[in-house]
C-alpha positions as CSV (number, residue, x, y, z in Angstrom):
1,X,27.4,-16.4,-118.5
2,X,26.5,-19.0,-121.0
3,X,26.3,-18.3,-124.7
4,X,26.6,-19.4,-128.2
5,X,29.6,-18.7,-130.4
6,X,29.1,-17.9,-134.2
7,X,29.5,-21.4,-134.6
8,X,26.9,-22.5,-132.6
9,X,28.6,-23.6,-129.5
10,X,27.6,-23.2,-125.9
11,X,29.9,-21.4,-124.4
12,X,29.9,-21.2,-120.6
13,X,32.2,-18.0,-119.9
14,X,32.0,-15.5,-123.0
15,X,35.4,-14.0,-121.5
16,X,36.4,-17.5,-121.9
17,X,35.9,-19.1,-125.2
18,X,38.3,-22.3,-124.1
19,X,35.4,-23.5,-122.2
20,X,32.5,-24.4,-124.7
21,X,31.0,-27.7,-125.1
22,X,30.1,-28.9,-128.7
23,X,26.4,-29.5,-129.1
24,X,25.8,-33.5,-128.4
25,X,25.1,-35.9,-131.5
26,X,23.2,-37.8,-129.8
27,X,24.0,-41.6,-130.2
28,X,26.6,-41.3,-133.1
29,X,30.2,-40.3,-133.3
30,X,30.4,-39.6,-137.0
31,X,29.0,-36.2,-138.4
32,X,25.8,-37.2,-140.4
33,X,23.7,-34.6,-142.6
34,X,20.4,-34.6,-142.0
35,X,18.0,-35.6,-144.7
36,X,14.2,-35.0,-145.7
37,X,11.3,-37.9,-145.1
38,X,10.2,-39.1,-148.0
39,X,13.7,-38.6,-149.8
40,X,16.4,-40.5,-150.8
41,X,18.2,-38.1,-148.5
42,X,16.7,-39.6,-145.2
43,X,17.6,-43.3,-146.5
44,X,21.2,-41.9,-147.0
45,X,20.7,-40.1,-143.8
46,X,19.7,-43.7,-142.0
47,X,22.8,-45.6,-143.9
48,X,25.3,-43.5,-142.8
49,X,23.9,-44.0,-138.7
50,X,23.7,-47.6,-139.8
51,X,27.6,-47.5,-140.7
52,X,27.9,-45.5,-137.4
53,X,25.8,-48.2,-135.3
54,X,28.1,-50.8,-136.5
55,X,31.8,-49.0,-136.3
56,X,30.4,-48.9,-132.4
57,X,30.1,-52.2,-132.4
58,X,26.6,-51.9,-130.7
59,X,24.4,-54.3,-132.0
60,X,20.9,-53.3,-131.0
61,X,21.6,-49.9,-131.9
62,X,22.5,-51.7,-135.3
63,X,18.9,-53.2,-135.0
64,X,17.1,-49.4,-134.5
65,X,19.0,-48.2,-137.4
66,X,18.0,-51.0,-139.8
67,X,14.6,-50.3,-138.5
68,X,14.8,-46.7,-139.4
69,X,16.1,-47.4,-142.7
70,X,13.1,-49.4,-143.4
71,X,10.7,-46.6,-142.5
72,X,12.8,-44.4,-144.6
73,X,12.6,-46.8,-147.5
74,X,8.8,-47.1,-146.5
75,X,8.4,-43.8,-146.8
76,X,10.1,-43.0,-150.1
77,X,8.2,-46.0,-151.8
78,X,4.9,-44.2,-150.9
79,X,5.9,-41.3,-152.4
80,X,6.5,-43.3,-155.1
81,X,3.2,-44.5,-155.3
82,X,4.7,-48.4,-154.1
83,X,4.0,-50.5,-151.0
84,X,7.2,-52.1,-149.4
85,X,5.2,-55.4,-150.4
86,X,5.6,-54.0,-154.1
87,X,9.1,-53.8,-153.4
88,X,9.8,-57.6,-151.6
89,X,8.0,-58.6,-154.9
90,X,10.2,-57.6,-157.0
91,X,13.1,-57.9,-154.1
92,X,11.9,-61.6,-154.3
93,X,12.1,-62.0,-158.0
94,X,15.2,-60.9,-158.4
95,X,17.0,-63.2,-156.2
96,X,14.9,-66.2,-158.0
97,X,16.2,-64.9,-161.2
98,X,20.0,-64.6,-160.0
99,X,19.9,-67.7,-158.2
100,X,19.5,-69.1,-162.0
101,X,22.1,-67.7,-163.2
């Protein structure tokens, strides 16, 4: 019989609760929290997999991340009422102006 325990396990034989298999991750071996599109939580949310990508050691997994982190960037700026060319602007200032320094 397969079930799930009040933790949300699957459990394959209810008698016995020894034989469950956690739910899968996916891709990542650290426990990440899930976070909201179009809030800082997603960009945390696509940092922590980034930090996750690279502890692997699996560099075009490292690639995907750093592309979803710019799409969660992306998306926050919008709802900010920016463009991600608002923010290499200023990204581009900023490194003219420490560069002076």
């Amino acid at each position: 019989m397969i079930v799930k325990n009040e933790k949300g396990d699957v459990i394959i034989d209810s008698d016995n609760p020894s034989w469950s298999v956690k739910p899968q991750k996916g891709y990542h071996i650290a426990e990440i929290p899930k976070g909201t599109l179009g809030e800082i939580s997603k960009i945390e949310e696509e940092l922590a997999e980034l930090k996750d990508a690279e502890t692997q050691g699996i560099k075009i997994m490292v690639m995907v991340e750093l592309s979803d982190v710019y799409g969660a960037l992306e998306f926050y700026a919008e709802k900010q009422g920016l463009t991600m060319e608002d923010v290499k602007k200023f990204s581009d200032l900023n490194k003219k102006v420490k560069s002076e320094q």
